[in-house]
N, C-alpha and C positions, 0 to 999 in steps of 0.2 A: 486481727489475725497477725500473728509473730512473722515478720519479715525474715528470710535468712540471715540476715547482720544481727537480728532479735539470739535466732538460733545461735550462733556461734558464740555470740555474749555470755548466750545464757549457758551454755558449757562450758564456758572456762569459769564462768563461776561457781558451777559445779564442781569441778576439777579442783580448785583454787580452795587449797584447806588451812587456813593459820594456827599453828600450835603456839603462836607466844603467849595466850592467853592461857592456853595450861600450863607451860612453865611456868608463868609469873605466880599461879595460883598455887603449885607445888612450893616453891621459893617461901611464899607468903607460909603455909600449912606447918612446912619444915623450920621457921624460924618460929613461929608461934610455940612447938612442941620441945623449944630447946635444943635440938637435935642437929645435926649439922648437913647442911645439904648435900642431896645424894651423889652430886653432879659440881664439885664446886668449880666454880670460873676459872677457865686456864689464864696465862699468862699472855702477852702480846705477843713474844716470843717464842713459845711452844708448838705454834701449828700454825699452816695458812688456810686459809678460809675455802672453803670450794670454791672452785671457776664457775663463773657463772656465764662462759662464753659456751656451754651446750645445754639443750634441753632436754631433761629425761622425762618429759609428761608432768612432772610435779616440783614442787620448790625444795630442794633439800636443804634450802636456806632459810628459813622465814622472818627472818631481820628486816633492814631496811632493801641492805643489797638483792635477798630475795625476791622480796616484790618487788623493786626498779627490772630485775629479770623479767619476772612473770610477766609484766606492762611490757614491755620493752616483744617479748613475744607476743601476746597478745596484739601488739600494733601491729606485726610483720603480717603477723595471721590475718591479719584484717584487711591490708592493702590488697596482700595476695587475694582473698575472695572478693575484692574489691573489681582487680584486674580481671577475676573470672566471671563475676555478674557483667561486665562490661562487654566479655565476646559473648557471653551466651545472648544477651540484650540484641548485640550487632547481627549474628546468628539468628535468633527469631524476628527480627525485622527485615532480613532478606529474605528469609522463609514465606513472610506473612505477603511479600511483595510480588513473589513469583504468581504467573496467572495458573489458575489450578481448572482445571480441565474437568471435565464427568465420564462415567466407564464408557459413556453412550461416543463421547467427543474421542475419544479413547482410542475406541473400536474404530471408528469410520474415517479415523488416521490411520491407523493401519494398514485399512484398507485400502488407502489412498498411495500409502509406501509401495505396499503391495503391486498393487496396479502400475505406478511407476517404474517398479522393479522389470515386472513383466516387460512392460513400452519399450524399457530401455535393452532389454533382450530382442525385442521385433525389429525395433527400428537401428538396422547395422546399413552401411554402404550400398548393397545390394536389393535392400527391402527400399531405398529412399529413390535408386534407379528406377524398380521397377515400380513403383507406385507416379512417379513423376511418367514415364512413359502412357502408363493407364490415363492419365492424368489429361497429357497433350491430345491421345486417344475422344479422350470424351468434348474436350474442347473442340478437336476439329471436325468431330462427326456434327457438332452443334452448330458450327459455323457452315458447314454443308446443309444444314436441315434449314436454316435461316433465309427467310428471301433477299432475295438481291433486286435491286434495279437499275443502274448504273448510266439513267438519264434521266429529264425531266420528262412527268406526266403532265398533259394539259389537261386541265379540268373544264369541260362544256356546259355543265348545270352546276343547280344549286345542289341535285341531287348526288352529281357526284363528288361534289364539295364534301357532303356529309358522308357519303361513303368511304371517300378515302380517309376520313379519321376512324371512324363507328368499326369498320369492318374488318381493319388492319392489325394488325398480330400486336399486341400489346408491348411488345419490347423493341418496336422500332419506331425509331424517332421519323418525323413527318415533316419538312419545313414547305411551305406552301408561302408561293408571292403572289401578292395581290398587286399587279399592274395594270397601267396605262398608257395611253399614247404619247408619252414622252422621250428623251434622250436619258435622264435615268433609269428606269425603266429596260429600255434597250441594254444598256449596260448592263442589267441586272442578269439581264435574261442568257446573256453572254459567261458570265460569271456561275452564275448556275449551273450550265450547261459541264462547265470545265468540274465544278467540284461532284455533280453527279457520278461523273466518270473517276473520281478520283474516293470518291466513297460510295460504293456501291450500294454497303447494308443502309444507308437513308435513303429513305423516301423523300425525292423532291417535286413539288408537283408546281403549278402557278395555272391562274384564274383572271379573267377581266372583271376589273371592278365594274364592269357592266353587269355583270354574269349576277354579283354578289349584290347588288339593288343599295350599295352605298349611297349615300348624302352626295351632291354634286362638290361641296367643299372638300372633301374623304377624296373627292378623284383627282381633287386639283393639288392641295395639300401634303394627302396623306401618305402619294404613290412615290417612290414603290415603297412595300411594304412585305414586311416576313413575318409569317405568324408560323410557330412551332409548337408541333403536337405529339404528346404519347402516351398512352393506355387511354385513348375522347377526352384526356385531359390538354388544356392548353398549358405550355410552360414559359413559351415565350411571346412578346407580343413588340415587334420593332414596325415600328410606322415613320413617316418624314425621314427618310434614309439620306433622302439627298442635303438634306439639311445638313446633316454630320460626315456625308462623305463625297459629296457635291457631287456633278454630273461625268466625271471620268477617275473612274477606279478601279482595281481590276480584282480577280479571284481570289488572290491571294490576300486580298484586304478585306474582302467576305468572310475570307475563311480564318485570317486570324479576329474580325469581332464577334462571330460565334462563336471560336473557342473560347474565347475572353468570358464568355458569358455561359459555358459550359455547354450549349449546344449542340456542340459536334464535338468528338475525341480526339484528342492529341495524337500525331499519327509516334 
């Protein structure tokens, strides 16, 4: 297949017509028959030759200087389509680069304008107050509907060990202490007492590890201990407490290693 450089070649070689060979053939005809040529050669002096500094489509020269012309265009013509294949090339490989979408992708951009457009009409100063009010509204009717208990429940049984996870609203958290007759222990008890009241929506409850049919090593060992519960899932499981925070600590040391451990919320 003829490249465009093929094309433009091959027209100016079409264009491109030499008459020296008829001359020379006229010259030759006219000196054969005797006759004196119809055209004889002017002098050096007589005339100057065409400029060959403009092109009129054709050679009105066809000697040497003519063609050094016609080449001499010919190259110019050729850079220039040269420079022109080179943007349209840059041109279609940007084209070829952009990501190209479907009528379907199209559409549900649009759509998606659209809908923005609208949002950004709804949502002024006034729509952002009164939604934030609705807002607070629904929060605090939620935290009114919510139980509270704002001390420690003692648990008596195994059975009510199990109730107060099984039976309890699934979005409050349960911490439950397994004690015994020690001095940590006591402390614990004391500490609990304080954060109860200081976070109502947990349930605090605590249990004798009699109660709970523990290993005798579990009562000597393991007390006190906090096991935390919510939806009958366990989440948390703190046993040997005193190990890590010995026999005299207070609430506020409770309450920040359950936060530490997500437990409890950040007030």
């Amino acid at each position: 297949m003829a490249t465009l450089e093929d094309k433009i070649l091959g027209e100016k070689l079409h264009n491109y017509c030499s008459s020296s060979e008829d001359e020379g053939d006229s010259d030759y005809e006219d000196s054969r028959s005797g006759e004196e040529p119809s055209n004889p050669p002017k002098s050096a002096g007589c005339a100057e030759p065409p400029s060959i500094n403009k092109w009129t489509g054709s050679a009105s020269n066809t000697g040497p200087k003519g063609v050094l012309e016609d080449w001499r265009r010919f190259k110019q013509l050729e850079a220039e389509n040269r420079v022109e294949l080179e943007k349209e090339r840059i041109a279609l490989a940007k084209k070829l680069t952009m990501p190209v979408r479907t009528d379907k992708e199209d559409e549900k951009a649009k759509e998606i304008d659209e809908l923005e457009d609208e949002l950004s009409e709804l949502i002024d100063e006034g729509f952002l107050m009164k939604y934030q009010q609705q807002r607070m509204q629904e929060l605090m009717s939620q935290l009114q509907k919510a139980p509270k208990f704002g001390k420690v429940i003692t648990l008596r049984s195994q059975e009510e060990f199990l109730n107060a996870i099984d039976k309890e609203d699934h979005k409050v958290t349960i911490v439950i202490h397994i004690y015994s007759n020690n001095i940590a222990c006591e402390t614990m008890v004391g500490c609990l007492n304080v954060l109860a009241a200081d976070y109502p929506m947990i349930k605090f409850c605590q249990i004798s590890v009699d109660i709970t049919g523990l290993s005798r090593h579990f009562r000597v060992e393991g007390t006190p201990a906090l096991l935390v519960y919510k939806a009958g899932q366990v989440i948390g499981n703190f046993v040997q407490l005193a190990t890590e925070l010995g026999n005299d600590f207070f609430a506020t040391d409770i309450e920040r290693y359950l936060i530490e451990f997500g437990m409890l919320p950040e007030k």
